[in-house]
ROPA-739204 format. One record per residue (C-alpha): x, y, z; residue in one letter; residue number from 1. Coordinates in steps of 0.25 Angstrom, whole numbers, plus 2048, in hexadecimal, padded with zeros to 3 digits. Layout:
<recs>
<rec xx="X" yy="Y" zz="Z" rest="A" nr="NUM"/>
...
</recs>
This chain:
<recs>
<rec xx="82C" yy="80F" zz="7A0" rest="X" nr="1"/>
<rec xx="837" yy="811" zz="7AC" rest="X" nr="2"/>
<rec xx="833" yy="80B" zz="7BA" rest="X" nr="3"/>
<rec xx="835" yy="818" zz="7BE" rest="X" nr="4"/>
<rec xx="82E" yy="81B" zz="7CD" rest="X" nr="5"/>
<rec xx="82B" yy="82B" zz="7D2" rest="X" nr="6"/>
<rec xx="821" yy="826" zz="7DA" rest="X" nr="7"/>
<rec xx="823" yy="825" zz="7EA" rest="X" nr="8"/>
<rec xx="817" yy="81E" zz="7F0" rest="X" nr="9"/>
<rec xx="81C" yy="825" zz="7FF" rest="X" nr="10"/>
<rec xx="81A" yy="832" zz="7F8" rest="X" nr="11"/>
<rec xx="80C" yy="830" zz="7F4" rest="X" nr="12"/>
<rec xx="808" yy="829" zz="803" rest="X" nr="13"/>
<rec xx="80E" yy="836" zz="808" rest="X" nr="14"/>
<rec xx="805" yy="840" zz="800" rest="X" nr="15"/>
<rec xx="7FA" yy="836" zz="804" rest="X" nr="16"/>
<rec xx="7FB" yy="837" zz="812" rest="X" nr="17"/>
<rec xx="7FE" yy="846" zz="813" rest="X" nr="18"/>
<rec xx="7EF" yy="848" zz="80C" rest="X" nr="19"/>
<rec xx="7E8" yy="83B" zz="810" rest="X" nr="20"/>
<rec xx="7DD" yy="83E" zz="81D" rest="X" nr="21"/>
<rec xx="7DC" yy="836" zz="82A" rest="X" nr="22"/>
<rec xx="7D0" yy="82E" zz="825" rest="X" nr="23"/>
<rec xx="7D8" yy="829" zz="818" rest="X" nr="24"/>
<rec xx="7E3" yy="822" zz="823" rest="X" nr="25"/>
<rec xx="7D6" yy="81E" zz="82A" rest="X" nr="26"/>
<rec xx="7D1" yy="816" zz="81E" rest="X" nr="27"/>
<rec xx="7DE" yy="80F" zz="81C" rest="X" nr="28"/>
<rec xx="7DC" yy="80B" zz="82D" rest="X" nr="29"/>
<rec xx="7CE" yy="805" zz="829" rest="X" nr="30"/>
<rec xx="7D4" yy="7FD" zz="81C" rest="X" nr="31"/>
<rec xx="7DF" yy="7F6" zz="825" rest="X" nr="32"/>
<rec xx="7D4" yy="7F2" zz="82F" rest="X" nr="33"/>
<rec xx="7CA" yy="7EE" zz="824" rest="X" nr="34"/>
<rec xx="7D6" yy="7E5" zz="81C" rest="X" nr="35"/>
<rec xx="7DC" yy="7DF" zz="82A" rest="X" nr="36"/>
<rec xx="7D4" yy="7E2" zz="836" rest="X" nr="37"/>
<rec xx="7D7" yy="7EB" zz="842" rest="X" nr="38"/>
<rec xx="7DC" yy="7DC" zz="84C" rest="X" nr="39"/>
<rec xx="7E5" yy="7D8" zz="840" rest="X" nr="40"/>
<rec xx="7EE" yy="7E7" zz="841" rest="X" nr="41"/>
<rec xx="7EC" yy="7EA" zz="84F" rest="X" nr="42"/>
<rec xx="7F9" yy="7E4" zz="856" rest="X" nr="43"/>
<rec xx="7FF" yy="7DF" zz="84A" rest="X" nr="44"/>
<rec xx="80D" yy="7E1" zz="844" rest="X" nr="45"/>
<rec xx="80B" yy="7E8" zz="837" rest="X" nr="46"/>
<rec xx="815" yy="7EA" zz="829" rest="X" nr="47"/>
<rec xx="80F" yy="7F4" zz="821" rest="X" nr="48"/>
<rec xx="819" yy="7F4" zz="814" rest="X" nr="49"/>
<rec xx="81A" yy="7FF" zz="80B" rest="X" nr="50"/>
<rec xx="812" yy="808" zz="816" rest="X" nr="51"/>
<rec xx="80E" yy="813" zz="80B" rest="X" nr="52"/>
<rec xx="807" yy="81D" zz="812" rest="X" nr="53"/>
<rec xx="808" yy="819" zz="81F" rest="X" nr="54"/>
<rec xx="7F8" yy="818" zz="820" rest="X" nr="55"/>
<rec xx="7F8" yy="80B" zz="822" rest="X" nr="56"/>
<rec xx="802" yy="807" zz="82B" rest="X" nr="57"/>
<rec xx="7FD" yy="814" zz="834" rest="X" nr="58"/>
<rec xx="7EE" yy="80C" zz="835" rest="X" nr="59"/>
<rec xx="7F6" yy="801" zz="839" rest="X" nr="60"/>
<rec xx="7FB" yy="806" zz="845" rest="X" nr="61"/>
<rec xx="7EF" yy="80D" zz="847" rest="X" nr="62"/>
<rec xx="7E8" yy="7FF" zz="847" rest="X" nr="63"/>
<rec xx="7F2" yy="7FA" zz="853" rest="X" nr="64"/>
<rec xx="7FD" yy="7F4" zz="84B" rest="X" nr="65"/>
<rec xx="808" yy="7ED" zz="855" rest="X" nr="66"/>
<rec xx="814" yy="7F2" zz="84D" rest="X" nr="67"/>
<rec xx="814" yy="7F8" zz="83E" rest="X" nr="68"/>
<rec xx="81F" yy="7F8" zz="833" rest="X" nr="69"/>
<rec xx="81D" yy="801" zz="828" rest="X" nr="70"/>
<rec xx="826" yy="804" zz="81D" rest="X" nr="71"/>
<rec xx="828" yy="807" zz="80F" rest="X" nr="72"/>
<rec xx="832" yy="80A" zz="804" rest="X" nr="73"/>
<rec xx="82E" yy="816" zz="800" rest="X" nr="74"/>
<rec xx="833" yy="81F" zz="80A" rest="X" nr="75"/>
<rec xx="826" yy="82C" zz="80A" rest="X" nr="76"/>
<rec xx="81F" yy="81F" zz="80E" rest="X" nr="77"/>
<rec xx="826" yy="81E" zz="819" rest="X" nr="78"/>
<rec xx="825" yy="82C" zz="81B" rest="X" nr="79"/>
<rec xx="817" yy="82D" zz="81C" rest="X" nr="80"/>
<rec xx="816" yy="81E" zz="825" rest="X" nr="81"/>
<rec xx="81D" yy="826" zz="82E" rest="X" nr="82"/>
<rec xx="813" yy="833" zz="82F" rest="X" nr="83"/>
<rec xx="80A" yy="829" zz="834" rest="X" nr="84"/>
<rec xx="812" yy="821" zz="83D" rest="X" nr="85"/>
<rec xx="815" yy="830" zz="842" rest="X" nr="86"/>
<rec xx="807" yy="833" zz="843" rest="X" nr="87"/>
<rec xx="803" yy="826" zz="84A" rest="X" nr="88"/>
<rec xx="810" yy="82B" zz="854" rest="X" nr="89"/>
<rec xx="81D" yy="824" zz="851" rest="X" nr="90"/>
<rec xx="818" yy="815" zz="857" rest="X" nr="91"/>
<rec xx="822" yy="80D" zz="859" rest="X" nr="92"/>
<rec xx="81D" yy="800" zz="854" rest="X" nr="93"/>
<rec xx="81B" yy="807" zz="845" rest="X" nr="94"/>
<rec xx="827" yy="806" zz="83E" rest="X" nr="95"/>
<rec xx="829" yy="80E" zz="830" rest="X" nr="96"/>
<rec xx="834" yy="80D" zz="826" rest="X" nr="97"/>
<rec xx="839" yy="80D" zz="818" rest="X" nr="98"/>
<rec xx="83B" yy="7FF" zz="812" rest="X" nr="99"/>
<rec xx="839" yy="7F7" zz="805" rest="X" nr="100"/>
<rec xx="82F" yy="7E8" zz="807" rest="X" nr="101"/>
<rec xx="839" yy="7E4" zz="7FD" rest="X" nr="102"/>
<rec xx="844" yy="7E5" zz="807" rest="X" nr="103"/>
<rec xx="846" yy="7D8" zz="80D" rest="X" nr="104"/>
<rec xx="84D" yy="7D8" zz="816" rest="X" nr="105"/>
<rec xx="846" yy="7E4" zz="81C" rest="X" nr="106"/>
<rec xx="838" yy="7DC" zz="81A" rest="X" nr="107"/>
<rec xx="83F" yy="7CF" zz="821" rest="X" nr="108"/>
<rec xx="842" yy="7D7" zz="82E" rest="X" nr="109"/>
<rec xx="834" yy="7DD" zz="830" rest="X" nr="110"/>
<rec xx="82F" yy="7D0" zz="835" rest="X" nr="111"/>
<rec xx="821" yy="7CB" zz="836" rest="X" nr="112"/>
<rec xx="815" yy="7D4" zz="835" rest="X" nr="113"/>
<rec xx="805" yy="7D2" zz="83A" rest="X" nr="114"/>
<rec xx="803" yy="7DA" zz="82C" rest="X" nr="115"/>
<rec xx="809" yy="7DD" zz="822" rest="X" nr="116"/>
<rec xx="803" yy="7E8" zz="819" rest="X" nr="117"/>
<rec xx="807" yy="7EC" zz="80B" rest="X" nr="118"/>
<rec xx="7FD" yy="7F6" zz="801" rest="X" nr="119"/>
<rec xx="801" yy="7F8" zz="7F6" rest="X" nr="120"/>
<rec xx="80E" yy="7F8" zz="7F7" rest="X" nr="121"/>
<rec xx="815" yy="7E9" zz="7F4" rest="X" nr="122"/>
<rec xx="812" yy="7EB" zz="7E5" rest="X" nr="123"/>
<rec xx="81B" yy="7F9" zz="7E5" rest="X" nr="124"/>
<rec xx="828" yy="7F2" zz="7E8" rest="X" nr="125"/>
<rec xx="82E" yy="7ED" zz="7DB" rest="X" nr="126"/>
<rec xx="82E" yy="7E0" zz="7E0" rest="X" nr="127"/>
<rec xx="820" yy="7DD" zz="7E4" rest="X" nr="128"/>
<rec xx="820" yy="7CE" zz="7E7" rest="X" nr="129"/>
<rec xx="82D" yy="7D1" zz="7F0" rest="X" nr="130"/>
<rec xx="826" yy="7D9" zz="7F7" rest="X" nr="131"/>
<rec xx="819" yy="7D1" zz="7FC" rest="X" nr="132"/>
<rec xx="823" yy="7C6" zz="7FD" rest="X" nr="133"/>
<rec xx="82C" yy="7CE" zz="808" rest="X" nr="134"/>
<rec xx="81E" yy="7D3" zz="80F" rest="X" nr="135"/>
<rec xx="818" yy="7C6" zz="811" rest="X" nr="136"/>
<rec xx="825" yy="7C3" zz="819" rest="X" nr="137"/>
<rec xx="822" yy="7CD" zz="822" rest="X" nr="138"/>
<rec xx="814" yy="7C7" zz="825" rest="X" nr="139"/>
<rec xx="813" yy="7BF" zz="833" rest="X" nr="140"/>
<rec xx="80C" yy="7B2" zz="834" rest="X" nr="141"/>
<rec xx="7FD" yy="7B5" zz="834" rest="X" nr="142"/>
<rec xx="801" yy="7C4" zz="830" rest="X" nr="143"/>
<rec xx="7F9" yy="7CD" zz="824" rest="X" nr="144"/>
<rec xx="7FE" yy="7D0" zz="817" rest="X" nr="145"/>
<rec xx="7F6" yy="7DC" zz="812" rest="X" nr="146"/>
<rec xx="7FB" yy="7DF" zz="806" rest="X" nr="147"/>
<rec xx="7F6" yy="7E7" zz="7F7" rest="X" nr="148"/>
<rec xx="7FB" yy="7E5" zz="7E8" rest="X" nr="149"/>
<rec xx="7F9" yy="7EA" zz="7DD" rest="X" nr="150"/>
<rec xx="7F0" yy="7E0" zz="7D4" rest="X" nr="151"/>
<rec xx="7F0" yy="7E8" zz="7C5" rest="X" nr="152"/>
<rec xx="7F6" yy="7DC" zz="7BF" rest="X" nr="153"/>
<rec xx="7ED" yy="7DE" zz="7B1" rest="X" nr="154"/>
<rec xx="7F2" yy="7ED" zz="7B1" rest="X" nr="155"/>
<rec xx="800" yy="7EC" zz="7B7" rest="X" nr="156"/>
<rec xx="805" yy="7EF" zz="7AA" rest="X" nr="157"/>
<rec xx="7FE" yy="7FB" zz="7A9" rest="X" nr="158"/>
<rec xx="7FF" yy="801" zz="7B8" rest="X" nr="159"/>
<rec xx="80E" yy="800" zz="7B8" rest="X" nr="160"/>
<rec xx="810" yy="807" zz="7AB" rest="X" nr="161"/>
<rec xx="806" yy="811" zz="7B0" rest="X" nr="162"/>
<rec xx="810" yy="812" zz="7BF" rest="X" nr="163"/>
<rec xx="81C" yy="814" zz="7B6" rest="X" nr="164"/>
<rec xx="816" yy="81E" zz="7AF" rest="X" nr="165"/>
<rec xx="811" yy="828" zz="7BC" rest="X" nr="166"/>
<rec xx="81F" yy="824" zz="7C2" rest="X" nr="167"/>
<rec xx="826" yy="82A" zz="7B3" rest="X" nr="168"/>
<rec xx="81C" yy="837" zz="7B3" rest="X" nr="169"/>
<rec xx="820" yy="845" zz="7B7" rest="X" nr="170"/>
<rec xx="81A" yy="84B" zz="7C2" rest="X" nr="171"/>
<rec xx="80F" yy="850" zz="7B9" rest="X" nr="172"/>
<rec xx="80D" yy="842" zz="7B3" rest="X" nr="173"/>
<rec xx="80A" yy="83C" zz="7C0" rest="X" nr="174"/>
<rec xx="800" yy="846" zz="7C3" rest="X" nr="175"/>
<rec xx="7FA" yy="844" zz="7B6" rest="X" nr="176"/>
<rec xx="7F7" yy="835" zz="7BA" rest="X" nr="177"/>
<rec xx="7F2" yy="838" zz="7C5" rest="X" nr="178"/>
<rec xx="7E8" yy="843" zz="7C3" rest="X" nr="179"/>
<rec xx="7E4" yy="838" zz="7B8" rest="X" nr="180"/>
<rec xx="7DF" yy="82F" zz="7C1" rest="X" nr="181"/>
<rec xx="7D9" yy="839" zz="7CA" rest="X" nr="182"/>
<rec xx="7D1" yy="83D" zz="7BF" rest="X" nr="183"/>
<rec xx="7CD" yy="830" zz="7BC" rest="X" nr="184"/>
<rec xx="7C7" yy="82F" zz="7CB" rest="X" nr="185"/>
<rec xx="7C1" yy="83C" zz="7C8" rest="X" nr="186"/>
<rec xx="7B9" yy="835" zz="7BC" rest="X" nr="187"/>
<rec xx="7B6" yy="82B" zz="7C4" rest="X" nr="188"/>
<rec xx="7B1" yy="831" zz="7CE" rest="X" nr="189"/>
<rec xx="7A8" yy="83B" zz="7C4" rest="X" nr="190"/>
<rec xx="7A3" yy="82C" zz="7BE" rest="X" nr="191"/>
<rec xx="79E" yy="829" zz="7CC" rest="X" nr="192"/>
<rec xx="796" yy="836" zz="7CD" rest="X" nr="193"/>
<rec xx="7A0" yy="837" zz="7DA" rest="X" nr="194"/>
<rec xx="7A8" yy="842" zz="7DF" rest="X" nr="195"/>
<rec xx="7B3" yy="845" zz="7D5" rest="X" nr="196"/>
<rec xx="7BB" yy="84C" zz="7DF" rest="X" nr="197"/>
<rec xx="7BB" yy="840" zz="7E9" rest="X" nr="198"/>
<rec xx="7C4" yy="836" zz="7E0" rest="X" nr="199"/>
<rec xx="7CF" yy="836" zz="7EC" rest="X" nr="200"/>
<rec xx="7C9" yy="82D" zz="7F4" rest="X" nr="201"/>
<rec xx="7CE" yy="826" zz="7FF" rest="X" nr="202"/>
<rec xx="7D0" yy="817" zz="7FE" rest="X" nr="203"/>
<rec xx="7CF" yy="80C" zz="808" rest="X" nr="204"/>
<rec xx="7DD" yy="80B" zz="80B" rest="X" nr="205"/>
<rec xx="7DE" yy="81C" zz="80F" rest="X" nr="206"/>
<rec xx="7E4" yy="81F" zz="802" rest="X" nr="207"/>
<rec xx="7DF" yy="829" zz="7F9" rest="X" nr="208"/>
<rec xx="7DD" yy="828" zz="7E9" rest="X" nr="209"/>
<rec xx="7E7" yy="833" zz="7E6" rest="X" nr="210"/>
<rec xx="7F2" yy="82D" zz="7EC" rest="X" nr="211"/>
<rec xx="7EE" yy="81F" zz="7E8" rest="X" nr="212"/>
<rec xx="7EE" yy="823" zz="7D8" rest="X" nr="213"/>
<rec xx="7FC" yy="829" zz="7DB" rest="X" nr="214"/>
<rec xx="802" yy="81C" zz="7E2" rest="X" nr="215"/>
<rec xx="7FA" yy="813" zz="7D6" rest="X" nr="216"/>
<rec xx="802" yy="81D" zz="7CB" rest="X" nr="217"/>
<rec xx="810" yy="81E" zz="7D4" rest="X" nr="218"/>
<rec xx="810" yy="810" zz="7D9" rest="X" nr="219"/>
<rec xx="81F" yy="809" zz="7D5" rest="X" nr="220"/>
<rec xx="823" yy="7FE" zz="7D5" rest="X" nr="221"/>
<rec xx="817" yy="7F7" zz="7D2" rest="X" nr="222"/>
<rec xx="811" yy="7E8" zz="7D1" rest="X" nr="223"/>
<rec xx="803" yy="7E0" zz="7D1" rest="X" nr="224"/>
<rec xx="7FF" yy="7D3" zz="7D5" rest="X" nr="225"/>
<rec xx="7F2" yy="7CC" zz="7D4" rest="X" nr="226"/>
<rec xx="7EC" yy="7C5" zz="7E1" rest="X" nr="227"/>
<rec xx="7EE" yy="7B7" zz="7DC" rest="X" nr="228"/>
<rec xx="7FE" yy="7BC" zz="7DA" rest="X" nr="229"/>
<rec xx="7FD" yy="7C2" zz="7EA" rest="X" nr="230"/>
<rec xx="7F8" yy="7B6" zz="7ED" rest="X" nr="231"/>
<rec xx="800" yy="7AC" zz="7E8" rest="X" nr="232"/>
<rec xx="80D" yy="7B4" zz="7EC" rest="X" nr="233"/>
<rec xx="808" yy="7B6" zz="7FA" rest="X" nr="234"/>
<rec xx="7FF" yy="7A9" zz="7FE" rest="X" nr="235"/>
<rec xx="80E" yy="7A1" zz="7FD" rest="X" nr="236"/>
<rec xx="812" yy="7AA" zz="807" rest="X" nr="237"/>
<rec xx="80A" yy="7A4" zz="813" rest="X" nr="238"/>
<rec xx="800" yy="7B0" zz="80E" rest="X" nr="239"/>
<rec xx="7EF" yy="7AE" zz="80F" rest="X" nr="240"/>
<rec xx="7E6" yy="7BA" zz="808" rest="X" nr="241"/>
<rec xx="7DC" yy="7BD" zz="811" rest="X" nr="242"/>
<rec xx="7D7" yy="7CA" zz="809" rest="X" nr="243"/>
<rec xx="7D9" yy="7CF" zz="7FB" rest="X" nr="244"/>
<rec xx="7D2" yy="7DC" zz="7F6" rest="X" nr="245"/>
<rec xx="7D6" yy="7DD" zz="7E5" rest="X" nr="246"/>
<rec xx="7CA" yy="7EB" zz="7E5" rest="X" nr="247"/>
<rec xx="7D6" yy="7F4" zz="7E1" rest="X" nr="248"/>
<rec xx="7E3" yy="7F6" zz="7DC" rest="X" nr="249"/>
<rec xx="7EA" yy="7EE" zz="7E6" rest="X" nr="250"/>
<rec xx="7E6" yy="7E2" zz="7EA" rest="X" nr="251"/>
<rec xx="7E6" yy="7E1" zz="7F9" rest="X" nr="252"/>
<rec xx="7EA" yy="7D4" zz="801" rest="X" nr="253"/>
<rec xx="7E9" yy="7CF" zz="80D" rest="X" nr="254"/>
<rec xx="7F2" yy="7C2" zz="812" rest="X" nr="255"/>
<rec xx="7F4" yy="7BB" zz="81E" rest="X" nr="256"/>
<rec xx="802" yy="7B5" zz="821" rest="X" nr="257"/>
<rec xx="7FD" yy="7A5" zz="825" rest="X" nr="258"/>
<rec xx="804" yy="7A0" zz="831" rest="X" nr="259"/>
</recs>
């Protein structure tokens, strides 16, 4: 099947945000403080790569960041970042632009960053390893690198067919495989003898389980890599895993830059 993409992450953050409440931006606030603590974001300069939404690098200004670069290649992302830098009124230490991690010699004149954050995003490039390889360098000695991929290395295979083929659908079809796996909460739901109506829940990070299915359908490019893999690529790098959290899809890491 073609690698054929009709699918625009940006445009599906942008429905997100028009719909999501207050307290799902609120619960994406409380994950940064959980996975990095208030004192490591207060003050500190902060690269949020492939800004999505724009949730996240709002909490982190809201959580004191010194200065904030957000960008994105997707250009609805961008969009949407900037509704909140809006909101938060125009600040002038959050900077918000379209750009590619796989642009070097944009990434090389960034400079170095207190933390750089990346969810879900590395593994959507094309060229994952590229990727983290050109983010680690925007890490500063002693500096985070907070990062989540894609672990589904048993079932790549099968998810990728499965992307090409929502990317391929009609407007219809894609509906379809949707609504397929909303029914599939539903009966999950019914199984649990809990509300079958409540299956679009809110997860930890703010998102919502409608918007997530749609970015799990729509979502290429797309890559895995195991921990071992992320490791071994970034340990080299001057990179120590402080925090590793494989409970979901993505596998969640948290690295510090060794003087």
């Amino acid at each position: 099947m073609a690698d054929k993409i009709t699918f625009s992450f940006g445009e599906n953050w942008s429905a997100y945000k028009k719909k999501a409440s207050p307290e799902q931006f609120d619960a994406s606030l409380e994950d940064l403080e959980t996975w990095l603590g208030t004192e490591n974001i207060k003050g500190k300069r902060i690269l949020d790569i492939g800004c999505g939404s724009g949730v996240h690098s709002y909490n982190f200004y809201r959580l004191g960041a010194k200065e904030l670069t957000s960008f994105d290649y997707d250009v609805h992302s961008v969009n949407t970042t900037r509704e909140f830098w809006k909101e938060a009124k125009e600040p002038s230490n959050w900077t918000v632009f379209q750009g590619s991690v796989l642009d070097e010699k944009l990434m090389a004149g960034l400079g170095k960053y207190d933390i750089v954050y990346s969810w879900g995003v590395l593994h959507h490039t094309g060229s994952m390893w590229q990727a983290i390889y050109n983010a680690i360098q925007t890490v500063a000695d002693g500096g985070l690198f907070w990062i989540a991929i894609y672990q589904g290395v048993d079932t790549y295979e099968y998810d990728l067919e499965l992307k090409k083929r929502y990317n391929n659908a009609s407007w219809l079809g894609k509906k379809a495989m949707v609504w397929y796996r909303i029914l599939r909460k539903i009966k999950t739901q019914l199984s649990r003898r809990e509300n079958p109506f409540a299956w679009n829940k809110k997860n930890e990070r703010g998102m919502d389980v409608y918007h997530d299915i749609i970015d799990w359908l729509g979502g290429l490019p797309y890559e895995v890599a195991s921990v071992a893999q992320i490791k071994a690529f970034c340990e080299p790098e001057g990179l120590q895993l402080l925090k590793v959290d494989t409970s979901e899809g993505c596998a969640v890491y948290l690295f510090k830059k060794t003087d």
